[in-house]
C-alpha positions in Angstrom: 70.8 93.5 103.2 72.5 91.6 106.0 74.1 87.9 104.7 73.3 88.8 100.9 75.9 88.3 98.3 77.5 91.1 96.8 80.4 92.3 94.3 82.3 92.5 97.8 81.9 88.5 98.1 83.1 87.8 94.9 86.4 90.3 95.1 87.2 87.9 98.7 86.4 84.7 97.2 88.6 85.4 94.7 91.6 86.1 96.5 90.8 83.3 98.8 90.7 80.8 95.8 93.6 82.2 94.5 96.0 81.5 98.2 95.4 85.2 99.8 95.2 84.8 103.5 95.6 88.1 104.7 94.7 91.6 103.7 95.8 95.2 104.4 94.1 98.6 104.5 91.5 101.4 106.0 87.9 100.9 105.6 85.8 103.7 103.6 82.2 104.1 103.2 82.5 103.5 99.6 84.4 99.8 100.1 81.8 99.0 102.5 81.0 96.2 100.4 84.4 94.8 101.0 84.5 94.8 104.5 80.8 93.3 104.7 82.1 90.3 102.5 85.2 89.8 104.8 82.6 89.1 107.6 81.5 85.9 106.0 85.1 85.1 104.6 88.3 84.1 105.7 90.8 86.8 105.5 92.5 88.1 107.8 92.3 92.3 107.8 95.3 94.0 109.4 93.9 97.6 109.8 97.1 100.4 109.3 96.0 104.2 110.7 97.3 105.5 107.2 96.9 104.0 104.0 100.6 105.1 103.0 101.5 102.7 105.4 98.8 100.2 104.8 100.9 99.6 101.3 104.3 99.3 102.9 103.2 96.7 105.3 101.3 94.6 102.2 104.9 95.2 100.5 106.9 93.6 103.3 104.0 91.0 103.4 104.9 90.3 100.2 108.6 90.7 100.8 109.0 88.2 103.9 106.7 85.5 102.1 107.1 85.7 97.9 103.3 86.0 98.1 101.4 88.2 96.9 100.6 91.3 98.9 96.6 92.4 99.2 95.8 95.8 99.7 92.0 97.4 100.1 91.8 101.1 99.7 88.7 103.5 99.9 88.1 106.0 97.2 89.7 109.2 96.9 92.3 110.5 99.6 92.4 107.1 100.6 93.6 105.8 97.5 95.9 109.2 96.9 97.4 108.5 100.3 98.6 105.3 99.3 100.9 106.6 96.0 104.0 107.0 97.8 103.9 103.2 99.5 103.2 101.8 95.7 105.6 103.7 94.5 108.5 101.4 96.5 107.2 98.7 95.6 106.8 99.3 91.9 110.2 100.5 91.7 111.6 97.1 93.8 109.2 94.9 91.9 107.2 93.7 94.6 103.8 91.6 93.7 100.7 93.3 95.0 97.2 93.4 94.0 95.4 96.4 94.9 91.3 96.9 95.1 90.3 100.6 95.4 86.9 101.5 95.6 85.6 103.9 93.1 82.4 106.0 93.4 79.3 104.9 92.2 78.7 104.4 88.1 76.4 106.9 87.4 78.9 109.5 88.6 81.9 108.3 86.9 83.3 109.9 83.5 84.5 113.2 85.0 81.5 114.5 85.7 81.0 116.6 88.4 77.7 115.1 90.4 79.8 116.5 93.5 79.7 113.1 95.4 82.0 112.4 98.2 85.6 112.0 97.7 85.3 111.7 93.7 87.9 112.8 91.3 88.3 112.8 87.7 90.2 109.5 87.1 90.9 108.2 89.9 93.1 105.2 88.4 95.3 107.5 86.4 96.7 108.7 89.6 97.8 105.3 90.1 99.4 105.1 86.6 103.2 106.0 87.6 103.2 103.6 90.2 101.5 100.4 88.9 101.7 97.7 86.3 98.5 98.7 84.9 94.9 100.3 86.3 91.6 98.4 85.6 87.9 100.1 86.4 85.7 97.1 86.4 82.2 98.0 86.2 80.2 94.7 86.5 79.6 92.0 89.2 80.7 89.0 86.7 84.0 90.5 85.4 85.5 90.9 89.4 86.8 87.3 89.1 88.6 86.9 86.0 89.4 90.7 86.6 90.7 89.9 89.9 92.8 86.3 88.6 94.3 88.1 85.4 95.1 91.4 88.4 97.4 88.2 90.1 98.9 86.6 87.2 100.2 90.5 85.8 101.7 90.9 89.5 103.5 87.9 89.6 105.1 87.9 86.2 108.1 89.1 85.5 108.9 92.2 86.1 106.4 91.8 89.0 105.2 94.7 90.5 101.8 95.7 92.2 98.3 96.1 89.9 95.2 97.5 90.3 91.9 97.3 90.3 88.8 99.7 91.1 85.4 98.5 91.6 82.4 101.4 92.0 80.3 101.4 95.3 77.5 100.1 93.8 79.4 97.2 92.1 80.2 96.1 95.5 77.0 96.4 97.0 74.2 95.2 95.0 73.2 91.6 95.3 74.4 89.1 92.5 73.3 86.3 90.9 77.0 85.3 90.1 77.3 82.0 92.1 80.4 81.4 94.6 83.6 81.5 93.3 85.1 77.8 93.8 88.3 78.2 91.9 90.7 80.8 90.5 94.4 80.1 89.1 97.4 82.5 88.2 100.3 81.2 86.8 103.4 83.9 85.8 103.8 84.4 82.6 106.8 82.5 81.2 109.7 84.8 80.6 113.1 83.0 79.7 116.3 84.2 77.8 116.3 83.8 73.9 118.6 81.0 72.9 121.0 83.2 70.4 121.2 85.6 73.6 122.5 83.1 75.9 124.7 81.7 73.0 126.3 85.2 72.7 126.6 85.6 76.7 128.4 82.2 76.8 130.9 83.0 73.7 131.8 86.2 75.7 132.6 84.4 78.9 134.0 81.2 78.1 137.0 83.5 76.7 136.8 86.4 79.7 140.4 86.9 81.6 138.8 89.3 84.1 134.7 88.4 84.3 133.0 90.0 87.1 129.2 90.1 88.0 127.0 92.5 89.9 124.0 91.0 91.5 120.8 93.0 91.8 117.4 93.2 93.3 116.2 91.3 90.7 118.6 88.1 91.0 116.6 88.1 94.8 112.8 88.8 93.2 114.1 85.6 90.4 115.5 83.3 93.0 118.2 83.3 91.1 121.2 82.9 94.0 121.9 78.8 93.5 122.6 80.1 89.9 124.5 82.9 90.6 126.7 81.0 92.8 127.0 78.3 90.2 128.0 80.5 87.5 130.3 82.5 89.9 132.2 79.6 90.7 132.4 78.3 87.3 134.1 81.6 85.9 135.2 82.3 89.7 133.9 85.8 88.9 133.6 88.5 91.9 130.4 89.3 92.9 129.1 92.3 94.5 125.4 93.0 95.5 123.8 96.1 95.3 121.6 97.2 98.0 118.6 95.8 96.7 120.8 92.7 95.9 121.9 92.0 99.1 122.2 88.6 100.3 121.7 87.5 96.9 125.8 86.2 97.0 126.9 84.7 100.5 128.7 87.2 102.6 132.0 84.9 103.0 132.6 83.6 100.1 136.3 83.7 98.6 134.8 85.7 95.7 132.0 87.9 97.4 132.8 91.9 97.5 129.8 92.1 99.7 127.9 95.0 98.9 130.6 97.8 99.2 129.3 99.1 95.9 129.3 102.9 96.6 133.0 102.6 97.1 136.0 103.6 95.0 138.2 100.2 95.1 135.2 98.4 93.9 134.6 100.5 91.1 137.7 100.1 89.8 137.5 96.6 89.9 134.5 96.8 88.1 135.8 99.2 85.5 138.6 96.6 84.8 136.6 93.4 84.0 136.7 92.6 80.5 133.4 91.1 80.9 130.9 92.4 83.1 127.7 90.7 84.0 125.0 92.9 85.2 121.8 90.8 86.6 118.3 92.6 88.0 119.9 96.3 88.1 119.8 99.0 86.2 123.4 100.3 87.2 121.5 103.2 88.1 122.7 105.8 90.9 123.8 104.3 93.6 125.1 101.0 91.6 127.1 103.2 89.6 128.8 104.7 92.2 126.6 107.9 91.7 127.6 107.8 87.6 131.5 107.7 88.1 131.4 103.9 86.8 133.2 104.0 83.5 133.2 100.3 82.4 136.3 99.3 79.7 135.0 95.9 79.0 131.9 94.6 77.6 128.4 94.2 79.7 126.2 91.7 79.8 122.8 93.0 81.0 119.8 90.9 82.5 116.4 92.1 83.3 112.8 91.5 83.1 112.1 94.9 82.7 113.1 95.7 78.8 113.6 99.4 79.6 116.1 98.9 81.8 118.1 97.1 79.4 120.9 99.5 78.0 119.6 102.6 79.9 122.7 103.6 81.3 125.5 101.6 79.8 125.3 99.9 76.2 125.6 96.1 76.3 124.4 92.6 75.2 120.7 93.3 77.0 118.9 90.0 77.6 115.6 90.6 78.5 114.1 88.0 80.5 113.6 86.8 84.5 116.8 86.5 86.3 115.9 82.7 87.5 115.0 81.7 84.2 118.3 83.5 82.5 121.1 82.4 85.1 119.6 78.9 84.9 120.4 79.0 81.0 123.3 80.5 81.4 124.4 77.9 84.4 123.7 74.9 81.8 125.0 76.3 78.9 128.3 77.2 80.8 128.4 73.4 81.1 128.2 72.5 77.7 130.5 75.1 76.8 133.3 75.3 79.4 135.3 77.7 80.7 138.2 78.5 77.8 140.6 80.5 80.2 141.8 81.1 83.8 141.2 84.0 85.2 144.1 86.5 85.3 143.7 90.4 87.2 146.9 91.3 86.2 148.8 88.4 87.9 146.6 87.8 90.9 143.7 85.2 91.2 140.4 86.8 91.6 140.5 85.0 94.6 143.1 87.2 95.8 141.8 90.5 94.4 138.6 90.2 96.2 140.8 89.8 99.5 143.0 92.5 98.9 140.3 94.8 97.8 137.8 94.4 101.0 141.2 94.8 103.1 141.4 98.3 100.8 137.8 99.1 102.1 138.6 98.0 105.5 142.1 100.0 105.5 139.6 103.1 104.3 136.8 103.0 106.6 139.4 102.8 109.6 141.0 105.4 108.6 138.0 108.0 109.1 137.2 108.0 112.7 134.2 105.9 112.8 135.1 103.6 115.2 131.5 104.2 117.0 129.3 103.5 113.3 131.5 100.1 112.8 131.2 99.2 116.2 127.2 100.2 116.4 126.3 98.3 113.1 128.5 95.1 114.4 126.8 95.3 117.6 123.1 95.3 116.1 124.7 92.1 113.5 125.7 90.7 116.7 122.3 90.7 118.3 120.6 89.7 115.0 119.6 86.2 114.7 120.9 84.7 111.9 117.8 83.6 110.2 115.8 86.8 111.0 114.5 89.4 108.4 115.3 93.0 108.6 113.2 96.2 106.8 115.2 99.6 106.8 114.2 103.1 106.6 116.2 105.7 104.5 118.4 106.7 107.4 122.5 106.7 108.4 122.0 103.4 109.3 120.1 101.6 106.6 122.8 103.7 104.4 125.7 101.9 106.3 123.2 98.8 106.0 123.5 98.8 102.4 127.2 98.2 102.2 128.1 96.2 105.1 124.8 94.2 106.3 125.7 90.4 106.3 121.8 88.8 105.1 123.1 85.2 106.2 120.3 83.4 106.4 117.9 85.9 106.9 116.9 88.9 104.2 117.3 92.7 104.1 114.7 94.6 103.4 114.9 98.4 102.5 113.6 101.4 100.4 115.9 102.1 98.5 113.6 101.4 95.2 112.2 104.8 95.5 113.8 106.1 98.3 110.8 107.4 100.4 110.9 107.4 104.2 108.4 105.8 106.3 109.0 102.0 105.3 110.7 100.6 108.0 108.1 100.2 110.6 105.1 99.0 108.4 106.5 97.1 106.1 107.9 95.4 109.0 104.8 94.9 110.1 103.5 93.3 107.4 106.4 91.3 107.2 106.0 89.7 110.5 102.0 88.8 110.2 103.2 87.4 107.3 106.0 84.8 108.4 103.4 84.5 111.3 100.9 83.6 108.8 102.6 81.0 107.1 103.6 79.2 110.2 107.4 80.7 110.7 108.8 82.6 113.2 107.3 86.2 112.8 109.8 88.1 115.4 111.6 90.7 113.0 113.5 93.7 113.0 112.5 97.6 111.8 115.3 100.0 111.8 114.3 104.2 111.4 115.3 107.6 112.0 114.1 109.7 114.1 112.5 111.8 111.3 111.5 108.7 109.3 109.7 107.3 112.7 107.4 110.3 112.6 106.3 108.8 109.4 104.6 106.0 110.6 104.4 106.2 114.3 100.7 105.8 114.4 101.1 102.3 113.7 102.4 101.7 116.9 98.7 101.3 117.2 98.4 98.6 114.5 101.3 96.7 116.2 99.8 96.8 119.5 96.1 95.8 118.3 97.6 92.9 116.5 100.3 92.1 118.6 102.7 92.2 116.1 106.6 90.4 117.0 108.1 93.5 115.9 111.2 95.0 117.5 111.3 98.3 116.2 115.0 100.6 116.7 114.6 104.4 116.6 117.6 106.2 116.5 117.5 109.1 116.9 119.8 112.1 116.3 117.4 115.2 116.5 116.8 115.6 113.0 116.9 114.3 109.4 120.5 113.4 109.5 121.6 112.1 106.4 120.5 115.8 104.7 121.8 117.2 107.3 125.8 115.9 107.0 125.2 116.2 102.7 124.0 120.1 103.1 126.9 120.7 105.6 129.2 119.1 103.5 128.0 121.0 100.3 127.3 124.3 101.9 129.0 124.8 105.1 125.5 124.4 107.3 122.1 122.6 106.8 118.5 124.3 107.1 116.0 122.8 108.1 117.1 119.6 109.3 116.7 119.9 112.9 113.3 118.2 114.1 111.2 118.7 117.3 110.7 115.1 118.1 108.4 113.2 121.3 109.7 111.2 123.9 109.8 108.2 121.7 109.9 106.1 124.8 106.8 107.4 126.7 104.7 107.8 123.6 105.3 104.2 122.2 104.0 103.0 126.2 101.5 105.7 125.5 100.3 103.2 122.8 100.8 100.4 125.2 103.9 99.2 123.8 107.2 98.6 126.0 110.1 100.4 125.0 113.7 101.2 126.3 116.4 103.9 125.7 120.0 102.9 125.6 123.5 104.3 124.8 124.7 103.2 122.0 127.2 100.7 123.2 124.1 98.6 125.0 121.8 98.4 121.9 123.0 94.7 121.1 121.7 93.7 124.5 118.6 95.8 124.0 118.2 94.4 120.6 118.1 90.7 122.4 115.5 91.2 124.9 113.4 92.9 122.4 113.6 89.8 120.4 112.9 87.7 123.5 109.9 89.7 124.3 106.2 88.9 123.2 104.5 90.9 120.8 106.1 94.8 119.7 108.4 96.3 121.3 110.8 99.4 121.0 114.0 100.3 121.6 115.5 104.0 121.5 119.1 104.9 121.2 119.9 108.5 120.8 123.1 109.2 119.1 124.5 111.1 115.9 126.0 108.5 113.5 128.4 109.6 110.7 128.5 107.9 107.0 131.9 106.9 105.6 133.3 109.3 103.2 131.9 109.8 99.4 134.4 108.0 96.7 132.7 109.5 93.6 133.8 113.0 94.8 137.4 114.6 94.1 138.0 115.7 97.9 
C-alpha cells in the first residue's frame, strides 16, 4: 500500500489548504493512516509523550499565533487522555481542531466485537469539553467535514472541535482526487443595533462608569477599542486573569489586574454603570462571590450562557471585537453627556489612590521576598516575550500583578488544571518559530505541577524547543497546602517526594541550573540567551497575599 491515497491524505490536505503548518499528537495503530499521509505532506508533527499534554501544547500553539491549533489523537485511552488538556481550552476559548481515530466501521454502534481500545461512544466523552463531536464515516465527507470542523473553531465563542474518522476510513484507497482548496471564514457575530443603542443611552449619562476586561476582549482583539472607549468615558479598567494585558499596565485609568482584591471591589461595586466584556464575573472575577454591584451591568459575550449567569444586566451577545467596535463608533455619534465624578475625585485619581491602597496592603503582610521574586522574573523578562503559567503560587501572584507589555500571559486558569505550563509553552514557541518570530518563551510551574508534564522534557529536547522552563519548587502542592492550613490548622497530603529536577532534566539532555531565589533574574537571562530548552530550578516556599473576600 505504500504511496497510495488514503482518507489520511485527504484529512492533511485539508488542513494544509486550509493554512495548518504544524500538528500535535501520539501516533496509534488505528491513525496509522494519518501518520502515513504526513509522509507525503507538509506538516510539521511535534510528537508530546502524553496526549494530555499533546493538547496543551496545540492550545499554546494556538494561543501564541491566533491560529488554529491541530491535534491528532489515537482511539481510545489516547483520546481519553487528552480530556483534561481540551477541557482548558474549551473553557478559555481557544480554536482547535481535533482528528481522533475511531475503530473500524463494522464495529462501531456499541457493540462489543472486543477490538482494541474500543468504547461505546467514543465522541460523547469528548462532549463536555468541545464545541461539537462529528463521526465521519466516508472518504468524501473528510474535507467539507474537516473545513466546516475550522470555521465552528474559529467563530465566536471559539473553542476546540472534533472530529473522528474509523481506521478503515483512513486507510483504504480513494478515488477522491487531491484536495486543492479549502476555506473557513468565522461566522459573523456582531451586537444588535437596539443593544448598542441601550449600552450607549446608559453611558453617555454614567457619573461613575467602570469596565472589567476579560479573556474574551483578548480572544476578540478587542484592546484598540477598549482603550478607545476607556478614554472616551475615562472609565477604570481592570483585567481579569484571563484578561490580562488586554488594558496597558500604565495607563492613568488601568487597575491592573488586582481583581481578587477588596479596594477594587469596592470600586466596582460603586460604578453606576458597569461594563463587563468576555467574562462571566465568575469566581475569581467576583472576588470569590463577594462582588455586590449597586449600579447597572452591561454584559458582553459571545457565549449566550454566560450572559446574566451571575449578575442580571443588559446582556449583549456577540464577539467582543465586533461589540466594542460598535460601541466605540456609536460613543462618537453620541457623546459623552457627563464628567465623571467618584464622589469628588477624577477617576483619574481614584485609580491612583486605589493601587497605592493595594500597594499600602501587600506591604503590610511580610512579603517582601514574593514582591521582590515576581519583580525580579519581570525584570528579566523581555518585553515582547510570551509567558504560559501553571496553577501554582506564582502564576496566582501572576494573575494580579504580571505587567503583559508587549508580550502575552498565558495561563490555566479556564479550567484550572495543572500541567499546562510546560507544554503549552511548547507549543507556543514552535509556533512563533513557525511563523517566522522569535520562538524563545517562558514556562513557569510548581514543583507538583512539573511532575505533570516532565516527560516532555523529551519533546523539548527532540525538537529543540526555545523554551526556558522555571520550576519552583517548594516540596509539595503549595497553594493547598497554605488554604488547608489556613482552614484547618494543618494540610494532608500536600507534601510531595520530588527528583532532582536539575539532574533529571540533564538526564534528558537538557541544561539546567538551581538558584536562590534572589539570582533567578540572572538565571532567567542566560536561559533566554541560550539555544534550544533549558531549565532553571529555584527552591523556595512563596506565600500568597492575604484573602479579601474573607472576614479575618
Amino acid at each position: 500500500m505504500t504511496g497510495v491515497r488514503n482518507g489520511g491524505d485527504l484529512v492533511v490536505e485539508t488542513l494544509e489548504a486550509l493554512g495548518a503548518k504544524t500538528v500535535f499528537g501520539i501516533p496509534g495503530q488505528h491513525a496509522l493512516g494519518l501518520f502515513d499521509a504526513m509522509g507525503r505532506g507538509n506538516l510539521h508533527f511535534v510528537s508530546s509523550r502524553v496526549e494530555n499534554n499533546s493538547a496543551f501544547a496545540a492550545d499554546g500553539y494556538s494561543r501564541a499565533t491566533g491560529e488554529v491549533g491541530v491535534l491528532f489523537l489515537s482511539t481510545g485511552p489516547g483520546a481519553l487522555t487528552s480530556l483534561a488538556g481540551l477541557q482548558e481550552a474549551y473553557a478559555t476559548g481557544v480554536p482547535m481542531v481535533v482528528v481522533a481515530s475511531q475503530i473500524p466501521l463494522d464495529g462501531l454502534g456499541a457493540r462489543r466485537k472486543g477490538m482494541l481500545h474500543q468504547l461505546d461512544d467514543q465522541k460523547a466523552s469528548a462532549a463536555n469539553v468541545t464545541k461539537s463531536q462529528r463521526l465521519i464515516q466516508h472518504a468524501s465527507g473528510i474535507p467539507s467535514a474537516i473545513q466546516d470542523a475550522w470555521t465552528e473553531a474559529i467563530s465566536s465563542p471559539q473553542g476546540p472541535v472534533w472530529l473522528e474518522i474509523p481506521q478503515n476510513v483512513l486507510l483504504d484507497p480513494i478515488m477522491v482526487p487531491p484536495v486543492e482548496d479549502a476555506l473557513a471564514d468565522a461566522a459573523d457575530n456582531p451586537p444588535r443595533v437596539e443593544l448598542v443603542r441601550e449600552a450607549v443611552k446608559w453611558l453617555s449619562t454614567a457619573e461613575r462608569p467602570a469596565i472589567i476586561a476579560g479573556g474574551g476582549t483578548r480572544r476578540g482583539r478587542a484592546e484598540k477599542s477598549l482603550l478607545s472607549i476607556a478614554e472616551k468615558l475615562r472609565a477604570p479598567v481592570i483585567c481579569t486573569p484571563g484578561g490580562n494585558g488586554a488594558f496597558p499596565w500604565n495607563h492613568e485609568l488601568s487597575l491592573q489586574s488586582w481583581i481578587e482584591d477588596r479596594y477594587m471591589t469596592d470600586l466596582l461595586e460603586d460604578a453606576d454603570v458597569l461594563i463587563v466584556v468576555g467574562s462571566s464575573l465568575g469566581e475569581v472575577t467576583s472576588n470569590y462571590f463577594t462582588f455586590e454591584p449597586r449600579g447597572r451591568i452591561i454584559q458582553i459575550d459571545a457565549e449566550p450562557r454566560v450572559l446574566e449567569s451571575n449578575r442580571p444586566g443588559l446582556g449583549i451577545r456577540a464577539d467582543a471585537g465586533q461589540a466594542l467596535a460598535a460601541l466605540d463608533a456609536a460613543l462618537v455619534v453620541e457623546p459623552v453627556e457627563t464628567s465623571p465624578d467618584w464622589h469628588g475625585a477624577s477617576p483619574e485619581e481614584l485609580v491612583k489612590e486605589s493601587l497605592a491602597k493595594v500597594k499600602a496592603r501587600l506591604e503590610s503582610q511580610d512579603l517582601g521576598k514574593e514582591l521582590k521574586f515576581m519583580a525580579d522574573i519581570r525584570e528579566a523578562v523581555p518585553a515582547d516575550m510570551q509567558t504560559f503559567w501553571d496553577m501554582t503560587i506564582s502564576a496566582y501572584w501572576g494573575w494580579s500583578c504580571w505587567d503583559a507589555r508587549e508580550g502575552q500571559f498565558h495561563s490555566a486558569q479556564g479550567a484550572g488544571g495543572l500541567g499546562f505550563g510546560f507544554p503549552a509553552a511548547i507549543g507556543g514557541a514552535v509556533g512563533l518559530e513557525t511563523t517566522g518570530k522569535p520562538g524563545r518563551v517562558l514556562a513557569v510551574s510548581g514543583d507538583g505541577s512539573a511532575m505533570y508534564s516532565i516527560s516532555e522534557l523529551a519533546t523539548a529536547r527532540q525538537h529543540n524547543v526555545p523554551v526556558t522552563w522555571l520550576i519552583v519548587d517548594d516540596g509539595g502542592y503549595g497553594i493547598l497546602r497554605e488554604y488547608m492550613v489556613g482552614a484547618f490548622g494543618k494540610a494532608t497530603a500536600t507534601e510531595l517526594a520530588r527528583p532532582d529536577f536539575v539532574k533529571l532534566a540533564e538526564a534528558f539532555g537538557v541544561p539546567a541550573v538551581r538558584v536562590a531565589p534572589e539570582n533567578v533574574g540572572d538565571a532567567l537571562k542566560a536561559g533566554f540567551a541560550a539555544d534550544g530548552p533549558n531549565v532553571v530550578v529555584v527552591e523556595t516556599l512563596l506565600k500568597m497575599f492575604g484573602p479579601t473576600h474573607l472576614d479575618v
